[in-house]
N, C-alpha and C positions, 0 to 999 in steps of 0.2 A: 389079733390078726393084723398081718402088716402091708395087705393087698391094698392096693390103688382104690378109691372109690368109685371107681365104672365097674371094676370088677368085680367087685359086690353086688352091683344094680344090678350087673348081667346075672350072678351067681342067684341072686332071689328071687328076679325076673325069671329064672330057669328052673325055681322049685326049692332053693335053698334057704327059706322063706325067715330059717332063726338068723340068717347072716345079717337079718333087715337092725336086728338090736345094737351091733357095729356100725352103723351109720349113727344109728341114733345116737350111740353113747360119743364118737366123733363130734358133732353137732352139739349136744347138749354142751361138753365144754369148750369148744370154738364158738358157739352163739350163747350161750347161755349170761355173761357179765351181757353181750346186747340189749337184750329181752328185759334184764332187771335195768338198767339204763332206762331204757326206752318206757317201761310202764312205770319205774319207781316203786317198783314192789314184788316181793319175793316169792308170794302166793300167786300174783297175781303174772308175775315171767313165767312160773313154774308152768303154769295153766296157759300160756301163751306157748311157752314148749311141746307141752304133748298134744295140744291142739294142730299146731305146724307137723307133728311126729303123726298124729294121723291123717291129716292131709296129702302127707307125703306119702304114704303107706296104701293108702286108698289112689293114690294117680300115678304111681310110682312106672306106670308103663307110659305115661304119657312126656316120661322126662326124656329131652329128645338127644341128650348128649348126657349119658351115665358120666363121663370122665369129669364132667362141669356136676357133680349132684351138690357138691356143698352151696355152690354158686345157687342154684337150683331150689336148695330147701332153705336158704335165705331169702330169698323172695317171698317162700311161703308164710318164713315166722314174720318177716315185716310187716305185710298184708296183715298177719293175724293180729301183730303189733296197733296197728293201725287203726284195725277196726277195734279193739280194746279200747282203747284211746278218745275213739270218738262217740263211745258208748259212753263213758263217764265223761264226769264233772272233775273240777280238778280237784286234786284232796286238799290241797295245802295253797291258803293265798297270802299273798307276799306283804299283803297292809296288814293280817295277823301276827306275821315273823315277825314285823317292824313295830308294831303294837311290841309285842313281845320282847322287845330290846329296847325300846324305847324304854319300858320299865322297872328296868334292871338300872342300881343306882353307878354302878361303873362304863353303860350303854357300849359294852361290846360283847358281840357277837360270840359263843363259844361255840365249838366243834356241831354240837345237835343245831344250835340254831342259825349256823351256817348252813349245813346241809340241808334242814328244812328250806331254805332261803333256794339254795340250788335249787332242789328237786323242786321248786314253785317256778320256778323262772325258765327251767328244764321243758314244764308243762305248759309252758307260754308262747314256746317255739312253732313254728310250721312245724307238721310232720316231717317235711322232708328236710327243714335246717337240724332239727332235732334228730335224726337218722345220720346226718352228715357228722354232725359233732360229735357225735357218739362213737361211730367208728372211726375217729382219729384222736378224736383225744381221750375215750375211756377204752376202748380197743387197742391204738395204737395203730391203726392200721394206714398203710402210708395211700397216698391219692393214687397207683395203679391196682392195688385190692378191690379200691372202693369202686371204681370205675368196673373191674371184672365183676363185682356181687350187684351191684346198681343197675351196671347200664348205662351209665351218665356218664360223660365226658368230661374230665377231668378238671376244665375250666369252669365249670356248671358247677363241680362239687365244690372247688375251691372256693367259689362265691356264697355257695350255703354257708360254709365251716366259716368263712368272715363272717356272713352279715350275723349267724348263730352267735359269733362272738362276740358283735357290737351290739345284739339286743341283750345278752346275758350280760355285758357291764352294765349296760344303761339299768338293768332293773336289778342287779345286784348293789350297782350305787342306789337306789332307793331304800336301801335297806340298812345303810350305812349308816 
C-alpha cells in the first residue's frame, strides 16, 4: 500500500484496524538495524520491536499528528530501547576482548573480536550519545532526520555524535 502514513492512522483510527500491519511492517524496516544497534542483539531488538509495535497499537489514538507516526513510533521504540538497556548488565567487557587479543600470538584483532570490542564500548556510551551515533553513522541518517525523530536541536546532536566518537576511540584504543 502506498498511502501516506497519517493516512493509515486515520484509516485504523476509523475501523480499518488490519491497515495497523503496514505501519508496522514500514517501521520494522526503517527502525529495525536501530533497535539491533542500540541493544546489540538480535532477539533482544526483535523483542524491542514488537514491544514498541504494541505500544503503538494500544495509544495509537493518542498520536496527535498521524502524518509525523514514524517520528511518533520512534520515540516509542527508543524509550523501549532504553529501558532494555538499563535493565541489563553489559554483555561483553572490553578488559575480556583485550585479554582475548592480547593472547593471540600475532595480537591483532580479527573481524569477531573487533566487533565484540565495538558492541562493548557501544555499551559504554550514554543513552543518548549512543542514540545519536547510531542514527548517523549505522543509519546514515543526516542531522535534520535526527532533529525531526529526537527533538533535539541539531547543535545538541552534533555534540553527542562527537563526544560518542571520542569516547569510542579512547576505549577502542584500549583494546589496541
Amino acid at each position: 500500500m502506498g498511502a501516506a502514513d497519517g493516512a493509515i492512522v486515520r484509516a485504523v483510527l476509523a475501523g480499518q484496524e488490519d491497515l495497523f500491519g503496514v505501519l508496522v511492517e514500514r517501521c520494522r524496516s526503517e527502525f529495525g538495524r536501530y533497535a539491533l544497534a542500540m541493544l546489540g542483539d538480535s532477539d533482544a531488538a526483535a523483542d524491542a520491536m514488537q514491544e514498541a509495535c504494541i505500544k503503538a497499537w494500544r495509544s495509537l489514538a493518542d498520536c496527535r499528528e498521524p502524518d509525523r507516526f514514524r517520528a511518533w513510533y520512534y520515540r516509542i521504540l527508543a524509550n523501549q530501547c532504553r529501558t532494555m538497556l538499563a535493565r541489563r548488565r553489559p554483555q561483553t567487557d572490553l578488559e575480556e576482548v583485550e585479554v582475548a587479543a592480547k593472547e593471540r600470538p600475532d595480537r591483532d584483532l580479527d573481524r569477531q573480536e573487533l566487533a565484540a570490542a565495538l558492541a562493548a564500548a557501544l555499551e559504554q556510551l550514554t543513552a543518548e550519545q549512543r542514540e545519536a551515533f547510531v542514527l548517523k553513522h549505522v543509519d546514515g541518517r543526516s542531522y535534520e532526520e535526527m532533529e525531526s525523530l529526537l527533538g533535539v536541536g541539531t547543535d545538541a546532536l552534533k555534540m553527542r555524535v562527537h563526544r560518542a566518537r571520542d569516547t569510542l576511540r579512547a576505549l577502542m584504543g584500549e583494546t589496541r
